[in-house]
C-alpha positions in Angstrom: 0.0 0.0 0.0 2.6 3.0 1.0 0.0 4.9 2.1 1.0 5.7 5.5 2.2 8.4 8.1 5.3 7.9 9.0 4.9 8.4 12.6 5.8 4.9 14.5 3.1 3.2 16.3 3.4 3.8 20.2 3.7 0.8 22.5 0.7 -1.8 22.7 -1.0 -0.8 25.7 -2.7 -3.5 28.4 -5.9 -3.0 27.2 -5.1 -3.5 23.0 -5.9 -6.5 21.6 -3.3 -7.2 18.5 -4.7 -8.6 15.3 -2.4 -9.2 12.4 -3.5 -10.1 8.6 -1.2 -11.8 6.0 -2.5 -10.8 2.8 -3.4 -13.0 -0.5 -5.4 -12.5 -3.5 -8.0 -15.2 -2.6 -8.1 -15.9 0.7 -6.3 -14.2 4.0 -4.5 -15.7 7.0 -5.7 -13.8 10.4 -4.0 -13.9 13.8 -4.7 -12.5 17.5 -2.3 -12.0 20.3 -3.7 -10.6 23.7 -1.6 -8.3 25.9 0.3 -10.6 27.8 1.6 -12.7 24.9 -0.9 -15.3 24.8 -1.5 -16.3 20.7 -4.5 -17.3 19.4 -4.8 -19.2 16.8 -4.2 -18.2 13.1 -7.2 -18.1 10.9 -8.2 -17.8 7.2 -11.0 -16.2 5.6 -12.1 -15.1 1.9 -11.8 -11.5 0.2 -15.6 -10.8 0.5 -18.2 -9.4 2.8 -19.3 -13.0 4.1 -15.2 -13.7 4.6 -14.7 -10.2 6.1 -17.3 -10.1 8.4 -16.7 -14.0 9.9 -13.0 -12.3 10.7 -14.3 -9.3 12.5 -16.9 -11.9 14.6 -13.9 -13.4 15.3 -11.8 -10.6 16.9 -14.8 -9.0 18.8 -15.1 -12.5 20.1 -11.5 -12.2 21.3 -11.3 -8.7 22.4 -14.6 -9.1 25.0 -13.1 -12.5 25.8 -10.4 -10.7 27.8 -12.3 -7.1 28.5 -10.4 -5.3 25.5 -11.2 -1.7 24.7 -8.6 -1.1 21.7 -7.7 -3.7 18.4 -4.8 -2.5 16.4 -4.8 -4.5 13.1 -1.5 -4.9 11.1 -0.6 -6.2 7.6 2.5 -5.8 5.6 2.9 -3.2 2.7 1.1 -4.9 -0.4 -0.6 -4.4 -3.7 -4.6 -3.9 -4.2 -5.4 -6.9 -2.4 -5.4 -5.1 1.2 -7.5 -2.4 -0.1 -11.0 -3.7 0.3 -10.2 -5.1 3.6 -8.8 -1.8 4.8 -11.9 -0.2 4.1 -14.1 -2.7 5.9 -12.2 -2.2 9.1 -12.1 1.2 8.8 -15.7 1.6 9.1 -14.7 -0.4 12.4 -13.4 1.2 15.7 -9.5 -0.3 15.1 -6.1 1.3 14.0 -4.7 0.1 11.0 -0.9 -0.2 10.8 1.1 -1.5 7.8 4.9 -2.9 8.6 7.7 -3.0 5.5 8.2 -6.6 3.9 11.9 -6.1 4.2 11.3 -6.2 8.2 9.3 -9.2 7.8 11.3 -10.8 5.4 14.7 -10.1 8.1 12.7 -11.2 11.2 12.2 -14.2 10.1 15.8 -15.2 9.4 16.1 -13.9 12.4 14.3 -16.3 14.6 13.8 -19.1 12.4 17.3 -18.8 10.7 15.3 -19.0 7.4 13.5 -17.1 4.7 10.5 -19.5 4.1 7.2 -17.8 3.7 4.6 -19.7 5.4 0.9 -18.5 5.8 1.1 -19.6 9.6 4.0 -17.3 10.0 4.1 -14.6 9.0 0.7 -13.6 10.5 3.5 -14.0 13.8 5.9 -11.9 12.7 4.2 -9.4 11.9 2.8 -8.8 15.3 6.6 -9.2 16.6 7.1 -5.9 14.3 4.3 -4.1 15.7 5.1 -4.4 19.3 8.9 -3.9 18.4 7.4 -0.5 17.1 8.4 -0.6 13.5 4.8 -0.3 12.1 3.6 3.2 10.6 0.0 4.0 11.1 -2.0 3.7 7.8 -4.2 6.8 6.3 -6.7 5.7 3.9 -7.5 8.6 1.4 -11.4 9.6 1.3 -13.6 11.1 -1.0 -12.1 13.8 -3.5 -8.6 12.9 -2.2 -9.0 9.4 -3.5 -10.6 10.5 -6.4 -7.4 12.4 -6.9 -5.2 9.2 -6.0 -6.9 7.3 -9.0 -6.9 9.3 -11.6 -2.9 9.7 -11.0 -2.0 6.0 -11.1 -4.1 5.6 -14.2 -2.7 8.4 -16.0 0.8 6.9 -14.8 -0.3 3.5 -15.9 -1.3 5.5 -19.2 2.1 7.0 -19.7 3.4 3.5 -19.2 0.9 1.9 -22.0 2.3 5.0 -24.1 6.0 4.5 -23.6 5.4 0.9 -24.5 3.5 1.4 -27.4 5.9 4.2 -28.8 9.2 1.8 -28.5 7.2 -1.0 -30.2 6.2 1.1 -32.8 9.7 1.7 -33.9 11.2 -1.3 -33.8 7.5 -2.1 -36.2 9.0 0.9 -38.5 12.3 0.0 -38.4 11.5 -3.2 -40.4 9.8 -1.9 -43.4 11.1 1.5 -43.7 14.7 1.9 -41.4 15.3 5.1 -42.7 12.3 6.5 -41.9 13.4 7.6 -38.4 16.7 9.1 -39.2 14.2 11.3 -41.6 11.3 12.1 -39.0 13.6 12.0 -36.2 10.6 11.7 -33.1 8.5 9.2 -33.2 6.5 10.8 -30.4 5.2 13.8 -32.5 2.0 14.2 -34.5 3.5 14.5 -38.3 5.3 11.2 -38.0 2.3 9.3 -36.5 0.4 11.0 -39.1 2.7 10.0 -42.1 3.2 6.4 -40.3 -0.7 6.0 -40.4 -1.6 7.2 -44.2 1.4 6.4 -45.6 3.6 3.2 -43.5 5.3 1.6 -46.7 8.2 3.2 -48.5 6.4 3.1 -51.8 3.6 5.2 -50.2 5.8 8.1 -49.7 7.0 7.7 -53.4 3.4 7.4 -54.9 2.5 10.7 -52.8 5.4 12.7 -54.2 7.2 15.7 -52.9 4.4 18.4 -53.3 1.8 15.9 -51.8 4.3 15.2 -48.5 5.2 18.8 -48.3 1.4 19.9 -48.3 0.9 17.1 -46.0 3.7 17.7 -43.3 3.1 21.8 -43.8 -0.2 21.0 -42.6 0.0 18.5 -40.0 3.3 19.8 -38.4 1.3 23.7 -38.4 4.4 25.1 -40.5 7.1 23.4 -38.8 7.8 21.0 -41.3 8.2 21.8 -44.8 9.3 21.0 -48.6 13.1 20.1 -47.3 11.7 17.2 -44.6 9.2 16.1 -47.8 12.1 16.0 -50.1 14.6 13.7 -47.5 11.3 11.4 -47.0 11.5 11.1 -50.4 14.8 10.2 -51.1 14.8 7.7 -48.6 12.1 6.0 -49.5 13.3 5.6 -52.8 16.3 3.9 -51.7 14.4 1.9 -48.8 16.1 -1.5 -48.0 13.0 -2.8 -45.9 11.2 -6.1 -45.5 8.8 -6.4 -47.9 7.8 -10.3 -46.7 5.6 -10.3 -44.3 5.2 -6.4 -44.6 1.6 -6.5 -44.8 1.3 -7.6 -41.5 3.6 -5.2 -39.7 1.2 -2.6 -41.4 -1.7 -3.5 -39.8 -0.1 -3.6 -36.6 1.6 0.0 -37.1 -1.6 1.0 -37.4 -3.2 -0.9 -34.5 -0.5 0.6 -32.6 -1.0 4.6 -33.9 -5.0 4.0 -33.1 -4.2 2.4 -29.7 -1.7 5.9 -29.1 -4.4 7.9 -29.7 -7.3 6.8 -27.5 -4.8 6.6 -24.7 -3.6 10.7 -24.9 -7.8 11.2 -25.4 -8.2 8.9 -22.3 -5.2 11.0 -20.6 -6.9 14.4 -21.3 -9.8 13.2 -19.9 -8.3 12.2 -17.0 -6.7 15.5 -16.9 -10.6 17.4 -17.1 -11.5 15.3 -14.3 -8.4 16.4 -12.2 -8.7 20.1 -12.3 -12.6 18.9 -11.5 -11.5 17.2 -8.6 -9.2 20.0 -7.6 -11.4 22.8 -7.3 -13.2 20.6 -4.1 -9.8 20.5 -2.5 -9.7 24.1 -0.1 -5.8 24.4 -0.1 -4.9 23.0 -4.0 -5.0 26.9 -4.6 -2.3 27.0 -2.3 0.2 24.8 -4.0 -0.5 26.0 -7.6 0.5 29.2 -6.6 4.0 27.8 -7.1 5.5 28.7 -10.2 6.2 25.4 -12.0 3.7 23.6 -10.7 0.5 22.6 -12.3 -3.0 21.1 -12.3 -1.4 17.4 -13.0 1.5 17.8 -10.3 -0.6 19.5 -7.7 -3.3 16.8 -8.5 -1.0 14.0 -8.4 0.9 15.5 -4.9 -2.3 15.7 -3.1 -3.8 12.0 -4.1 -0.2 10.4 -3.4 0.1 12.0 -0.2 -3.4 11.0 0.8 -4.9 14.7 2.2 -1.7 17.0 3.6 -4.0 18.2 6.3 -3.6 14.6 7.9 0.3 15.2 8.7 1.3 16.9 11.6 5.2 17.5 10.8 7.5 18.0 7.5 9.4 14.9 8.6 6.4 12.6 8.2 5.9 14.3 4.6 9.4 13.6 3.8 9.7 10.6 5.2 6.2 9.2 3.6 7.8 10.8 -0.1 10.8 8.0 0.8 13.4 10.9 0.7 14.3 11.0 4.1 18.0 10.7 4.7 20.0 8.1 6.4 23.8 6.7 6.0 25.6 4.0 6.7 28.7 4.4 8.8 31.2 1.8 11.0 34.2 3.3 12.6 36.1 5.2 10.6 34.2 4.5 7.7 31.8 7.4 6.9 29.2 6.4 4.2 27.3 8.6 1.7 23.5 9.8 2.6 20.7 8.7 0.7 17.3 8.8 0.3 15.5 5.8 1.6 12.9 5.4 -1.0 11.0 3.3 1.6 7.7 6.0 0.5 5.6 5.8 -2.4 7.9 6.3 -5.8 5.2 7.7 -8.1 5.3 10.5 -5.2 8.9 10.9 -6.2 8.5 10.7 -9.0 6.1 14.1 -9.6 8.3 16.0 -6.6 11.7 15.4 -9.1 9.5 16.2 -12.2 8.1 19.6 -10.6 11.9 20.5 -9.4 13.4 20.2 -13.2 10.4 23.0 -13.8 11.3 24.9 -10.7 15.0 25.0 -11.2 14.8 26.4 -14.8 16.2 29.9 -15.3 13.5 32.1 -13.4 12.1 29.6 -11.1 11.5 30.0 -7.9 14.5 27.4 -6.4 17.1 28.1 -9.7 19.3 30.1 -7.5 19.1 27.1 -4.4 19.7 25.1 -7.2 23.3 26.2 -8.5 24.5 26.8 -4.9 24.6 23.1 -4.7 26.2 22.4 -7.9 28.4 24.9 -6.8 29.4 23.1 -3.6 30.1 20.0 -5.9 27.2 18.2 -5.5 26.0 16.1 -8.3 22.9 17.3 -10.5 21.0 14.4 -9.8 21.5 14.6 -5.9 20.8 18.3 -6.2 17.6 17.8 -7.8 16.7 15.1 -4.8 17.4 18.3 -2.7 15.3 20.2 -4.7 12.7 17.5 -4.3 13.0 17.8 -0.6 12.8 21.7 -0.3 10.3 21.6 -2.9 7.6 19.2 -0.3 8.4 20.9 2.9 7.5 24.6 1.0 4.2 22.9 -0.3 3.7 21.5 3.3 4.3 24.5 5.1 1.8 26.8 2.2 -0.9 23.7 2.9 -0.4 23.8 6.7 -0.9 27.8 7.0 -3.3 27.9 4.2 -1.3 30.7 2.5 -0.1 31.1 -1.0 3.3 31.2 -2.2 5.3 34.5 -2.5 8.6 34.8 -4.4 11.6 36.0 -2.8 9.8 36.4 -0.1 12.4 37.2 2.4 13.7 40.2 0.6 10.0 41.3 1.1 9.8 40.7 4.8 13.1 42.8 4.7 11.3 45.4 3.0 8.6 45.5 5.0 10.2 45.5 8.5 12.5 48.5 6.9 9.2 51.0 6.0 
């Protein structure tokens, strides 16, 4: 899931009744443990209501067994199959918590001295996290917020389908026509997914002639293109050394491919309407697209990854939640390099170092924090990550005081405090 605060749960208290849930697609393994370290026994149930509501029978059995007033339930960081069961139990009077696999995974080497994943087990050790106090509480977005959250992951799974699409479709070209590219250069742009369409073979550029490619690219391209890329087309496809066996085929599928492009960048920009939709019910988005450099998309994507900033009470569960906290590895005299922990969502990441290329461009509002660490010697890629960083705890600190963003702004107070 990832979705979580990164503020570690506090110690089980006396009264808490700990109930941990090892995830499948199908079914579930479920497992109690009262206060004073008495188990109970591990249990499955199915991913439906019926399933889901025999497991909750089950731990209000438990918890008035013993005179329980708290449940905290716990499940290791997965995929969609937690999802629905989160959901159920949050209608429910428990706190979820989520633990890292990696913690699972070393715990059980640890007291097992192996790494076998067993449904009986791991239920176990993921309680032995909890109470160790390695498991972040989980916030489940609601309403517009997860609107938000969905319509980012399928435009990133979009972009994905795209980028797939685009490198398949030139290796496609490539057969039939391998000079085509060296011609057109992008594949990415309208005027070669237009000439690919209408005209995929070689022998279709010839048949068109020069004036009819000129008249075509002049138009498609909006002026960009002209008689000298019509002319090099052309040439090359005069001079073509591409498959023709078995050409037909690639054909069809160069078109099945160009049709497939376009429905997904219609399907992204109406994703896209439905995101500045969505925005508009979200008080403080005004607040963060008062950046320069940051737009519907990014603000849109920030707010549904993060899962509502009003539900984090410090930058350091932002950062940390983003995955760029900072830790090192160091042993005597040996002093190891700082990194990010990338333990947080990525797609997060992902749109923080995306919006810090914008706002480190010439005029943006961190260019000049920017070069000051290129200028120590930092690398440009770690200097964006810092970007990244400063980048989240200004949009955190504009959500957190409701207030909109105001360029050089210390100059301003010192301004101000002069008159």
């Amino acid at each position: 899931m990832g979705n979580s605060i990164t503020k570690k749960l506090k110690r089980i208290s006396e009264k808490t009744l700990l109930v941990t849930v090892d995830i499948g697609k199908v079914k579930h393994t479920g497992y109690y443990r009262f206060p004073d370290g008495t188990d109970g026994k591990t249990f499955e149930f199915c991913s439906s209501r019926k399933g889901f509501e025999e497991m909750w029978q089950w731990v209000f059995d438990a918890k008035r067994s013993r005179n329980l007033t708290d449940v905290v339930v716990g499940f290791e960081s997965t995929g969609p199959y937690a999802e629905p069961l989160l959901h159920f139990l949050r209608r429910h009077n428990v706190r979820l918590v989520q633990v890292n696999p990696l913690h699972t995974k070393r715990l059980k080497e640890l007291e097992g001295n192996s790494p076998n994943k067993t449904d009986q087990k791991d239920p176990k050790v993921i309680a032995d996290i909890v109470e160790l106090g390695h498991a972040l509480t989980v916030i489940i977005p609601e309403g517009t917020v997860a609107e938000l959250r969905r319509l980012t992951q399928a435009r990133e799974r979009s972009i994905q389908r795209m980028s797939m699409l685009m490198s398949q479709l030139q290796d496609l070209v490539f057969l039939i026509f391998p000079e085509f590219m060296a011609v057109m250069k992008d594949i990415t742009t309208k005027s070669t997914q237009y000439i690919l369409k209408n005209y995929p073979r070689p022998q279709d550029s010839v048949d068109a002639g020069v004036e009819l490619l000129t008249e075509i690219l002049k138009k498609v391209s909006r002026g960009r293109l002209g008689k000298e890329r019509a002319e090099a087309l052309y040439q090359a496809a005069g001079e073509s050394i591409g498959l023709i066996e078995g050409r037909e085929s690639i054909v069809l599928e160069i078109k099945e491919s160009i049709s497939t492009i376009e429905s997904i960048e219609s399907f992204a920009k109406e994703l896209k309407r439905h995101m500045s939709l969505h925005l508009k019910d979200v008080p403080y988005s005004r607040c963060i697209l008062s950046m320069k450099g940051i737009g519907e998309i990014t603000a849109a994507g920030l707010i549904g990854e993060m899962g509502d900033f009003k539900k984090y009470g410090t930058i350091a569960e932002v950062i940390k939640h983003a995955g760029l906290d900072l830790f090192e590895i160091s042993s005597g005299k040996h002093k190891g390099k700082r990194r990010i922990s990338k333990r947080g969502r990525p797609l997060l990441r992902k749109l923080l170092f995306f919006a810090s290329i914008n706002v480190v461009r010439k005029g943006g509002i961190l260019h000049t924090q920017y070069w000051r660490h290129i200028e120590k010697g930092m690398p440009k890629i770690k200097a964006l990550i810092a970007i990244s960083r400063k980048l989240l705890s200004i949009i955190f600190a504009l959500v957190r005081d409701h207030s909109v963003y105001i360029a050089q702004y210390s100059k301003t107070q010192q301004l101000k405090e002069a008159a």
